[in-house]
C-alpha positions as CSV (number, residue, x, y, z in Angstrom):
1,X,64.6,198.1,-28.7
2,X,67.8,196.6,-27.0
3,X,68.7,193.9,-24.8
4,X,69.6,195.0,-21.7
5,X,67.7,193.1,-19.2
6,X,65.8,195.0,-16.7
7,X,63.5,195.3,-14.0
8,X,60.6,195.8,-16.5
9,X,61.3,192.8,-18.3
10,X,59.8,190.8,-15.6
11,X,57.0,192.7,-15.9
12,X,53.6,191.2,-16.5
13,X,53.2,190.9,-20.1
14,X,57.0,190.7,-20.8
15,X,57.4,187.4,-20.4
16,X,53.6,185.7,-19.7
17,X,53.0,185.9,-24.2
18,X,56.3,184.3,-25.4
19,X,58.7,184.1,-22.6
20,X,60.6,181.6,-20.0
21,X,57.4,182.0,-17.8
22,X,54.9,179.4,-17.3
23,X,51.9,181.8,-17.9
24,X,50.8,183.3,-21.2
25,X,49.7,181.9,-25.0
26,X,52.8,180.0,-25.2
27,X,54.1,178.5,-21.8
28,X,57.2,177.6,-22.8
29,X,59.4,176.0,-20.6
30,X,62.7,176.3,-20.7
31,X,63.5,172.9,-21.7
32,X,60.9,173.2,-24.5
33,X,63.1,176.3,-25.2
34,X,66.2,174.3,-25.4
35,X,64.7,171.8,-27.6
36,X,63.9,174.4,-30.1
37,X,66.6,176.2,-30.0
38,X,68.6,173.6,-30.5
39,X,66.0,172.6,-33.8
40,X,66.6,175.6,-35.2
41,X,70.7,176.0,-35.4
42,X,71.4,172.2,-35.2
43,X,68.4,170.9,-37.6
44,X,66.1,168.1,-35.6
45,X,66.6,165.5,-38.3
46,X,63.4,164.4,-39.4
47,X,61.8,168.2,-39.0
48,X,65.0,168.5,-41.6
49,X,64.2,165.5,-43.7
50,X,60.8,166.2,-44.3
51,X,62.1,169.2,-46.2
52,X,65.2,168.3,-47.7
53,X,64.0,164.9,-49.5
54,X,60.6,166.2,-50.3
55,X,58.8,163.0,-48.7
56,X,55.5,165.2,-47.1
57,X,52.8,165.6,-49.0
58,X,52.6,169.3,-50.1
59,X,56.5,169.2,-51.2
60,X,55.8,166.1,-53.0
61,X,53.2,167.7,-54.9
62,X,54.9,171.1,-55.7
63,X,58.2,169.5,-56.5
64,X,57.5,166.8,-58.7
65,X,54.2,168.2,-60.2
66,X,52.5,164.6,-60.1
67,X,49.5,165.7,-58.3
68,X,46.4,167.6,-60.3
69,X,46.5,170.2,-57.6
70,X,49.9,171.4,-59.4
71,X,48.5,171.7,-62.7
72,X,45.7,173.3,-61.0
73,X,47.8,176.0,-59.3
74,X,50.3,176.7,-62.2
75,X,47.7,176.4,-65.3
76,X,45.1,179.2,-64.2
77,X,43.9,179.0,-60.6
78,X,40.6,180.3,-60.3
79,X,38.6,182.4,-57.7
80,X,41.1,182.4,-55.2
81,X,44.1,183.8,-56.9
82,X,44.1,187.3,-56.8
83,X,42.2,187.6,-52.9
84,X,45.3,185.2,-51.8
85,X,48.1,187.6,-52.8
86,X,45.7,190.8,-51.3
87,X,45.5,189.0,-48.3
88,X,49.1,188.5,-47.7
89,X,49.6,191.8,-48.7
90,X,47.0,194.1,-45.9
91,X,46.3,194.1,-42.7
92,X,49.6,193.9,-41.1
93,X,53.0,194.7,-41.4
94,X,56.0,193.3,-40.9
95,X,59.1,190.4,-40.9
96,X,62.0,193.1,-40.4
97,X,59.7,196.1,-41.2
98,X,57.3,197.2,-43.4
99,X,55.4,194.5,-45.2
100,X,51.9,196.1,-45.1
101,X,48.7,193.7,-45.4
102,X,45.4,194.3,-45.4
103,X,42.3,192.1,-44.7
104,X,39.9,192.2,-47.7
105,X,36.6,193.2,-47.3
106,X,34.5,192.5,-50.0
107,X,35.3,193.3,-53.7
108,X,37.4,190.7,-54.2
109,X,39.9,190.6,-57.5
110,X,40.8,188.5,-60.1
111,X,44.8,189.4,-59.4
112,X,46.8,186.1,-60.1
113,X,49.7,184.4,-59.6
114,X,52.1,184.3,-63.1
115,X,53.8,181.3,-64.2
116,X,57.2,182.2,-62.8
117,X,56.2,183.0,-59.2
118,X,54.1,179.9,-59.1
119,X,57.5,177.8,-59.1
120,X,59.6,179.5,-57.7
121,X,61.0,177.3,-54.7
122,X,64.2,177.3,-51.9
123,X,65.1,177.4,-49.0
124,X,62.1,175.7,-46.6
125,X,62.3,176.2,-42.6
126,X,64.8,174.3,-40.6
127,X,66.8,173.3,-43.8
128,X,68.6,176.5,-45.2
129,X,69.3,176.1,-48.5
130,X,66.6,172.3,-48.8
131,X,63.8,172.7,-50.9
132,X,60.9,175.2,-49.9
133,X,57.3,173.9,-50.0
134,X,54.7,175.7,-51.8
135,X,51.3,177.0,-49.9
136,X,49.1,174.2,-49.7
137,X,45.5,174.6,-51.0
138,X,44.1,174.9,-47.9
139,X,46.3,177.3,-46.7
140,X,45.6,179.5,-49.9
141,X,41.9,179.2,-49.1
142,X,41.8,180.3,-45.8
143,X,43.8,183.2,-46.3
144,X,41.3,184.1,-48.6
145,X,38.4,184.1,-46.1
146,X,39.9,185.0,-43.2
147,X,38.9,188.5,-42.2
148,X,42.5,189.5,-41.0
149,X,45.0,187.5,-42.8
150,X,48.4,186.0,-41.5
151,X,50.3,188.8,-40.6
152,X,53.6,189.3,-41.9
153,X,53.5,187.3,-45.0
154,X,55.9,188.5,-47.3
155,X,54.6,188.6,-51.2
156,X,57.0,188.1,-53.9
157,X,57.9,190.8,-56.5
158,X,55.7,189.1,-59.2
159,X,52.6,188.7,-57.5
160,X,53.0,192.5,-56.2
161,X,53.2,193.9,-59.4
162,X,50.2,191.3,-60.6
163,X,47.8,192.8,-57.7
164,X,48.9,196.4,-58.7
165,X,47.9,196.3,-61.7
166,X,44.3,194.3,-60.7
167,X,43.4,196.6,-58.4
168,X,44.7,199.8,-60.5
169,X,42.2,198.3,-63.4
170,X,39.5,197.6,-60.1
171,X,39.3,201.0,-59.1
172,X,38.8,202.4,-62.3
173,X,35.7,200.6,-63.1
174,X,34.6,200.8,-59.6
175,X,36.0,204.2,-58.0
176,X,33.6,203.9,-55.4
177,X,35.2,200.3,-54.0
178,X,37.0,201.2,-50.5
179,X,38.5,198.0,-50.3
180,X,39.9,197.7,-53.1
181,X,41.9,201.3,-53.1
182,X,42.6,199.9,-49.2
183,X,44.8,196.5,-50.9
184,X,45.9,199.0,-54.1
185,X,47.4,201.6,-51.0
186,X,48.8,198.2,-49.3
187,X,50.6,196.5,-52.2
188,X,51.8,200.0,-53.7
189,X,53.5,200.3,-50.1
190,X,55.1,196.9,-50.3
191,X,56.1,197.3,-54.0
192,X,58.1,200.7,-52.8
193,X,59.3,198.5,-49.8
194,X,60.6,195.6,-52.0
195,X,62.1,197.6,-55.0
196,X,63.1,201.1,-53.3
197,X,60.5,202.5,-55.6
198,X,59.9,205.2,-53.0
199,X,57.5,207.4,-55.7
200,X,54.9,204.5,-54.9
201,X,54.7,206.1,-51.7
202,X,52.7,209.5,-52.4
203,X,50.3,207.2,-54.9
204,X,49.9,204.7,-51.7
205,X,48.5,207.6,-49.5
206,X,46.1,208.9,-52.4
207,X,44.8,205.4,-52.5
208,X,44.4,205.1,-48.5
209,X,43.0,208.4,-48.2
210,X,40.7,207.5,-51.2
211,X,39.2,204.5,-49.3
212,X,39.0,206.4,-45.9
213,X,37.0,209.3,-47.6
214,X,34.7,206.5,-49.0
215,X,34.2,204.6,-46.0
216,X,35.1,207.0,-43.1
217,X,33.9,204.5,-40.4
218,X,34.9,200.8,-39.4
219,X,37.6,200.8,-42.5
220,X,40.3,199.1,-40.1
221,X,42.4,197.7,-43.5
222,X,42.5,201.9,-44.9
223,X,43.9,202.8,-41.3
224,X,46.1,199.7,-40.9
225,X,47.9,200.8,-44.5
226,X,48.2,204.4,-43.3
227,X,49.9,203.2,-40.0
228,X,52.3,200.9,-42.3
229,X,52.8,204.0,-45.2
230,X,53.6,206.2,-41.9
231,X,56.3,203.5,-40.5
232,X,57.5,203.1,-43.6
233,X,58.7,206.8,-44.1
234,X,59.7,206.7,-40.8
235,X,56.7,209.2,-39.7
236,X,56.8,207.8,-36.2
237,X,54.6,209.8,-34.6
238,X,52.0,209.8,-37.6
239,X,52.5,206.1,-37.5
240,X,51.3,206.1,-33.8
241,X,48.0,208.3,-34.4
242,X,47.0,206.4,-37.6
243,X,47.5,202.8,-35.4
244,X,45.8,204.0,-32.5
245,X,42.7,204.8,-34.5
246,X,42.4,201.8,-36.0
247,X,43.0,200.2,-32.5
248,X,40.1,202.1,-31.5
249,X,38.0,201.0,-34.1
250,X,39.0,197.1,-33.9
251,X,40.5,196.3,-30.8
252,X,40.8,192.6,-31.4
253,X,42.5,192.7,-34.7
254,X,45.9,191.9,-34.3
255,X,47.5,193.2,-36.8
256,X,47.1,196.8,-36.1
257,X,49.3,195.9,-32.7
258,X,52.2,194.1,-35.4
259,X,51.9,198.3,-36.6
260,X,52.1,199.7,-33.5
261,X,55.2,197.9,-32.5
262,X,56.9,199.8,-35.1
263,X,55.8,203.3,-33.8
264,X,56.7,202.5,-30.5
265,X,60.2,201.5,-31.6
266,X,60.6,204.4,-32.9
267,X,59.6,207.1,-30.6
268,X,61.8,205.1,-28.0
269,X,58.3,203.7,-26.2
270,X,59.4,200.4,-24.7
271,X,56.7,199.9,-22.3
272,X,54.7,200.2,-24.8
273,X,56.5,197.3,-26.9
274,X,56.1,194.9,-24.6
275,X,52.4,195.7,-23.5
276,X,51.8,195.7,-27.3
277,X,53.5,192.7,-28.0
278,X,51.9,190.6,-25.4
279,X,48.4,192.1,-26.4
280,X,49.8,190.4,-30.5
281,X,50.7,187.4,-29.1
282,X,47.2,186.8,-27.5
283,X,45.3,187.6,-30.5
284,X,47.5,185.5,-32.4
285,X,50.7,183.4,-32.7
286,X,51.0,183.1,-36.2
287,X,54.6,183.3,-38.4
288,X,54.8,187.0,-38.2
289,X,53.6,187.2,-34.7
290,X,56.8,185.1,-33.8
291,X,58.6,187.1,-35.7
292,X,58.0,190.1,-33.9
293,X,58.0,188.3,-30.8
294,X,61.7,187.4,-32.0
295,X,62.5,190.7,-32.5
296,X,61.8,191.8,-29.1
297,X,63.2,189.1,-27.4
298,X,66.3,189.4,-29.1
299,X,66.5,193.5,-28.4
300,X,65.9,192.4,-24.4
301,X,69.1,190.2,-24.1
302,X,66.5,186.8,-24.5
303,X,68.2,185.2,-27.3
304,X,67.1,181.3,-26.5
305,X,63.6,183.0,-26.7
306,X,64.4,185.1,-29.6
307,X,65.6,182.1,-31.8
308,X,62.7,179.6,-30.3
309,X,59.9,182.2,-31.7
310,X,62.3,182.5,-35.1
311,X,61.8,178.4,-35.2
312,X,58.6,178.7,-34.5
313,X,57.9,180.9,-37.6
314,X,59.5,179.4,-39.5
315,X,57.6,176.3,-39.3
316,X,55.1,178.1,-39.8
317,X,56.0,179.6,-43.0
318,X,54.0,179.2,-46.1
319,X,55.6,181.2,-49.5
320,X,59.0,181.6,-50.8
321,X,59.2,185.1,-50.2
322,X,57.8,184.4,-46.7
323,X,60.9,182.0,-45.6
324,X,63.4,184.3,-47.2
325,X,62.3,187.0,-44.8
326,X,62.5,185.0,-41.9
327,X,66.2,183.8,-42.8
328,X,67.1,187.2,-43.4
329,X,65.7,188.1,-39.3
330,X,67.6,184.7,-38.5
331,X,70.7,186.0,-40.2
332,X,70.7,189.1,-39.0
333,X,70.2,187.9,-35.2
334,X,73.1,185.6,-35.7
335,X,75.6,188.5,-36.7
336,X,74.5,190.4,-34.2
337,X,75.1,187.9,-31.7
338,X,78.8,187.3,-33.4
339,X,78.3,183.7,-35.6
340,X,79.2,185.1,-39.1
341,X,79.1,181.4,-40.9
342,X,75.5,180.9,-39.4
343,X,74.6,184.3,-40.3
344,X,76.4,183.8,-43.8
345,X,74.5,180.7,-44.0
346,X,71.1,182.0,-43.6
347,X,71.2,185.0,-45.8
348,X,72.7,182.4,-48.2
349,X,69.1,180.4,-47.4
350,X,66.9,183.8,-48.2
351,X,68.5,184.4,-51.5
352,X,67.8,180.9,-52.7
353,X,64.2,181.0,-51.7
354,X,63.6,184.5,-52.9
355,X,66.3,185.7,-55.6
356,X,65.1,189.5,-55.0
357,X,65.8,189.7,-51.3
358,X,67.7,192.7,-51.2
359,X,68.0,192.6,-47.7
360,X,69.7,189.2,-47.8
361,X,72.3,190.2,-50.0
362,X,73.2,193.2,-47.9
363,X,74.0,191.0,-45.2
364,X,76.0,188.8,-46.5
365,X,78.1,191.8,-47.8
366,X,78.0,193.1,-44.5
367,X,79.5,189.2,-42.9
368,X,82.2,189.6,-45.9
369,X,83.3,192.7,-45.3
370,X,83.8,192.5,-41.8
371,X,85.7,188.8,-41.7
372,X,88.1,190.0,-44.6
373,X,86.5,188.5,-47.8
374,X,86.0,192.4,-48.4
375,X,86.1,191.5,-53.0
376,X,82.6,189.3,-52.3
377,X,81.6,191.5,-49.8
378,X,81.6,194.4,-52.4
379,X,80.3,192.2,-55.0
380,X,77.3,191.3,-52.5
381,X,76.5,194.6,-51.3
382,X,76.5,195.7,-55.1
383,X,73.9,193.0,-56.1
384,X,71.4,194.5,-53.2
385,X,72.1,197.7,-54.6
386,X,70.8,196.8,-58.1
387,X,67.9,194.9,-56.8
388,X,66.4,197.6,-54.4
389,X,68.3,201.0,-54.1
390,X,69.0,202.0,-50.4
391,X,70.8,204.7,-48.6
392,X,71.7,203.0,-45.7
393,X,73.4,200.0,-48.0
394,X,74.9,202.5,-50.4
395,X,76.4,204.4,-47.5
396,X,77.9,200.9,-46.2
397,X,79.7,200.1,-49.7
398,X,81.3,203.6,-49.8
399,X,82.5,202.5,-46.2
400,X,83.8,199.5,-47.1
401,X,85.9,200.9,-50.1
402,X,87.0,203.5,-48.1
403,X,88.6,201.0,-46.0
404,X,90.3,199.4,-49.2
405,X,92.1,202.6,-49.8
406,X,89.6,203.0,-52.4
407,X,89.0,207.0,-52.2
408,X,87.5,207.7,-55.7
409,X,85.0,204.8,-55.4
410,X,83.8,205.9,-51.7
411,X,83.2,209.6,-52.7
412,X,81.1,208.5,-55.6
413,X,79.3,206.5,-53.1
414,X,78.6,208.7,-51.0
415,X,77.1,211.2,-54.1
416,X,75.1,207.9,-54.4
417,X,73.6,208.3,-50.6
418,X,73.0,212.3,-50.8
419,X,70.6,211.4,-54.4
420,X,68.7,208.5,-52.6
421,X,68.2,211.0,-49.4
422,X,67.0,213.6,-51.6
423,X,64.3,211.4,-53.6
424,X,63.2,209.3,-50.3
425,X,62.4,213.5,-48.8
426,X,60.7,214.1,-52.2
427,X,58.3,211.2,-51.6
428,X,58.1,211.7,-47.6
429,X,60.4,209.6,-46.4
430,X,63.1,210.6,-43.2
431,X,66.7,209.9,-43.6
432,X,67.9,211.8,-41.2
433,X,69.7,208.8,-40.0
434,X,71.4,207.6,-42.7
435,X,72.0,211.4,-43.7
436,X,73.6,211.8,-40.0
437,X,75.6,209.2,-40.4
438,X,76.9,210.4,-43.8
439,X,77.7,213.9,-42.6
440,X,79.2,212.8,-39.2
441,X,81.5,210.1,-40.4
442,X,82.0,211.8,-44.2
443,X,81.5,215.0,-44.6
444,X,80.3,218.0,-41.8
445,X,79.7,216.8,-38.3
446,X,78.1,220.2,-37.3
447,X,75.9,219.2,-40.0
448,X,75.1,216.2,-38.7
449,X,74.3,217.1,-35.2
450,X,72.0,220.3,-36.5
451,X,70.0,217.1,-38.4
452,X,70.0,214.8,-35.8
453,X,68.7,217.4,-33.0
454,X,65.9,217.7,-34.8
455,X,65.2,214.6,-35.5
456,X,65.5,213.9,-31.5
457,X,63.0,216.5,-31.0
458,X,60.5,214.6,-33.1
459,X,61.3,211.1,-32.8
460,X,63.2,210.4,-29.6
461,X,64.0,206.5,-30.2
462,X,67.5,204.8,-29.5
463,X,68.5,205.0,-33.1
464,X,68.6,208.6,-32.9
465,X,70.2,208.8,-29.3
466,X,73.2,206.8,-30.5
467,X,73.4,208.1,-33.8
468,X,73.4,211.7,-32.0
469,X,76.0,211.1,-29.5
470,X,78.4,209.5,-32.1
471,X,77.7,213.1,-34.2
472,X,78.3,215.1,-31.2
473,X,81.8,213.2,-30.6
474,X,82.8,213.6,-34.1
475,X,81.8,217.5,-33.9
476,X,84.1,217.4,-30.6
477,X,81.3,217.9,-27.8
478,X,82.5,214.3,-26.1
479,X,80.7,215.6,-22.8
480,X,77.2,216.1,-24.5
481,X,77.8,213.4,-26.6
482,X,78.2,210.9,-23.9
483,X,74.8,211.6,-22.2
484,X,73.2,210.5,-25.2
485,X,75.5,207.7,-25.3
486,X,73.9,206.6,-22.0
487,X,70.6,207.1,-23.0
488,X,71.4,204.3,-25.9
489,X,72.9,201.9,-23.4
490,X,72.2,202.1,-20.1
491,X,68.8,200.6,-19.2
492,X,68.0,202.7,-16.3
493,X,67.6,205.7,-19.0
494,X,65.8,203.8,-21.3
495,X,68.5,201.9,-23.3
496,X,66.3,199.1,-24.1
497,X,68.9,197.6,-27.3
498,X,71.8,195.3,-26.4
499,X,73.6,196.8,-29.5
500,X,77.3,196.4,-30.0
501,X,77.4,199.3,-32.3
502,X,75.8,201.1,-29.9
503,X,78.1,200.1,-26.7
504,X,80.8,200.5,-29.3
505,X,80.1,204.3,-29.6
506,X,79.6,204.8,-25.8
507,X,83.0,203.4,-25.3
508,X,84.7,205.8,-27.9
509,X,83.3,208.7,-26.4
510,X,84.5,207.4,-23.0
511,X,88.2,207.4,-24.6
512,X,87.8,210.6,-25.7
513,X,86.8,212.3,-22.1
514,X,90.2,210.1,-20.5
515,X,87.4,207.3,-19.2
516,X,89.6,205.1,-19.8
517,X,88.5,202.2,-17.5
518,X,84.6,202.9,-19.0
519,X,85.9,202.7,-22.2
520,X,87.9,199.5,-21.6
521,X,84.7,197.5,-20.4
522,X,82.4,198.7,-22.8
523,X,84.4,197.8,-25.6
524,X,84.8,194.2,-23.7
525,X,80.8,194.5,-24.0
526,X,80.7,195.4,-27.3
527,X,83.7,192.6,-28.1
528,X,81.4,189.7,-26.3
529,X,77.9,190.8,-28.3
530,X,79.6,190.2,-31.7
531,X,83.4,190.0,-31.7
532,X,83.3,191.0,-35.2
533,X,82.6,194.3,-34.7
534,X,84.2,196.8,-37.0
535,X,86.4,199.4,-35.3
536,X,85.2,202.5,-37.4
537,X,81.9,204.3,-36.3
């Protein structure tokens, strides 16, 4: 998805759920915009306050443990513990990609919180690094009951492995229980997503499949998790047919459109985004529905919309793990958009409200690499590493020390990326991005181009276009290379993403066919989206 603007952003639907028009859920006008905008990076001070000194109510009482209600949530909670981590955990999918929930639907658990989830707080919305609030009773209740839970709510390492193990004990006493093997498919998906434990992924399909086969009819939270397992082994088109079923089958439940975003993304379907994200955003406008809304506003060149939907969120935001995956969005838009101290800050804010967000490290290696701290960069991009393997990280270290001269330590990287390819295949998963990438930059480019062709055959998204083109340049077909180039970036072919990497590429391509005045300007282009922008592909 980019950010070119285009005709079809004005389209009906574009702007009328969460745009600058005056229709739609939201109508937001653009000084409302402003004012948020200006919330989120500047810090409206008592929005702040109420965070940072702890003087509301619900921080009161999870900080300073005075109220019963703490002892009550620490010392053994009771009916609602376990249904409150399933329900953030199925139905939907989400913050940055991935996090599968499902809604539960009967057969409720005894899964629980453990002590040292239960107090773990950081990092609260519109304060990064102020003291997070924890989920208030009533917000822990009504994500039990509720049919289809808040989308997008991101479940922390403990309470994954807690609901595992509930719902593994669950469907051995009662193998006939579809719901339960629908949340045990869900949170085996999100534990693979949050540790890079990607043999979960085989045991997630055997437990959706198990709960489709028991209830083959009106078993939307079974067809949901297969949509999410699907995007998250980047099975794009699988990922479409699985969410359009369960579209079909509930066509108000919102969180099979959050799944569907995905898919669209990545078969390069950007009509489709938009009608599907306006079709989100008027079932619901929740955290994670402003999330994605974010997400797409961002990719279409709206960044004052993009960051008012991120505030929005964020407000909205109710666990630890929950606000570190919104940071990490917020981070990540504000490298892209060239502000490495903001984006610094942020990840900085994600780590201290969840201390396993991989993701956060990663980019605050990637800020320190690329503005010269290049020793904490490394040190940062090894502490993701440990926490949840990744190719794509892994394959950004051994970068990194290959630009410090350090030739020994990027090869044995790069052995690092060609394992974690081979077991993500074994368990279903598609790196033929990452694996691309490896071969074009670091090893054969003929190989890379044979992998990527194929991979445009099946899944012809923007990630593939540009990562083609750059493998046909490196393999010396500039010519070839620079239609797919286009395709990346130029929105009347479909270049939907306002990507500096991806104008970056386009304009090396250029230099190599003697364009040099195209080449010149794009890299301008690429400069003014994030002037930080490393040189190398």
């Amino acid at each position: 998805m980019s950010g070119v603007m285009n005709e079809e952003s004005a389209a009906p639907g574009a702007d009328a759920g969460r745009g600058n028009g005056p229709e739609g859920g939201a109508g937001r006008s653009r000084d409302d915009t402003a004012a948020r905008v200006a919330r989120w990076r500047d810090g409206d001070a008592g929005w702040a306050a109420r965070w940072r000194d702890g003087r509301a109510g619900r921080v009161t009482w999870w900080r300073d443990g005075r109220a019963g209600r703490v002892t009550w949530w620490r010392g053994g909670a009771p009916w609602w513990r376990g249904r409150a981590v399933a329900g953030a955990l199925v139905g939907c999918a989400v913050l940055g990609g991935g996090v599968l929930v499902v809604a539960p639907d009967g057969g409720g658990g005894a899964a629980g919180r453990d002590d040292a989830g239960a107090g773990r707080v950081a990092g609260a919305p519109g304060a990064p690094g102020a003291p997070a609030r924890g989920p208030g009773v009533a917000e822990v209740r009504a994500r039990a009951g509720a049919g289809v839970l808040a989308a997008g709510v991101s479940v922390g390492s403990d309470d994954v492995a807690v609901l595992v193990a509930d719902r593994e004990k669950q469907v051995r006493t009662r193998p006939r229980d579809s719901a339960a093997w629908a949340v045990l498919g869900a949170a085996y998906v999100e534990r693979a997503r949050r540790t890079g434990r990607v043999s979960d992924l085989p045991r997630a399909e055997t437990a959706l499949r198990a709960s489709l086969r028991l209830r083959p009819r009106g078993n939307a939270d079974a067809l949901d998790g297969m949509t999410a397992l699907a995007n998250t082994r980047r099975d794009f088109p699988a990922a479409l047919r699985w969410g359009e079923r369960a579209v079909a089958q509930s066509p108000g439940r919102w969180t099979s459109y959050a799944l569907l975003l995905d898919a669209y993304d990545g078969l390069g379907r950007y009509k489709a985004v938009r009608g599907t994200l306006e079709r989100l955003l008027d079932a619901d406008s929740g955290p994670a529905a402003q999330a994605w809304a974010a997400r797409v506003y961002w990719d279409q060149g709206r960044r004052e919309d993009a960051a008012a939907a991120l505030a929005d969120a964020a407000a909205g935001a109710a666990t630890p793990a929950e606000e570190a995956a919104l940071w990490v969005r917020a981070g990540e838009l504000a490298w892209e958009r060239g502000e490495p101290a903001e984006a610094s800050r942020y990840f900085t804010a994600a780590t201290r409200a969840d201390p396993g967000a991989a993701d956060a490290l990663a980019g605050r290696g990637r800020v320190l690499a690329a503005t010269g701290r290049t020793a904490e960069g490394v040190r940062a991009y090894r502490a993701a590493l440990a926490r949840r393997p990744s190719a794509r990280v892994a394959l950004e270290l051994g970068e990194l020390y290959a630009s410090l001269g350090r030739v020994g330590a990027a090869a044995k990287q790069y052995g690092v990326v060609r394992e974690l390819v081979r077991r993500s295949a074994a368990a279903g998963v598609d790196e033929a991005l990452v694996l691309g990438a490896l071969e074009a930059d670091h090893g054969d480019p003929a190989k890379a181009v044979r992998v990527l062709r194929a991979e445009w055959r099946r899944q012809p998204g923007l990630k593939v276009a540009d990562a083609l083109g750059w493998a046909l340049h490196r393999a010396g077909s500039h010519e070839e290379a620079l239609e797919y180039a286009r395709r990346a970036t130029d929105p009347a072919r479909g270049g939907e993403v306002r990507s500096a990497v991806y104008v970056h590429h386009r304009a090396e391509i250029e230099r190599a066919l003697g364009l040099t005045a195209s080449a010149r300007r794009h890299e301008e282009e690429a400069r003014r989206i994030n002037p930080h922008l490393r040189r190398e592909g």
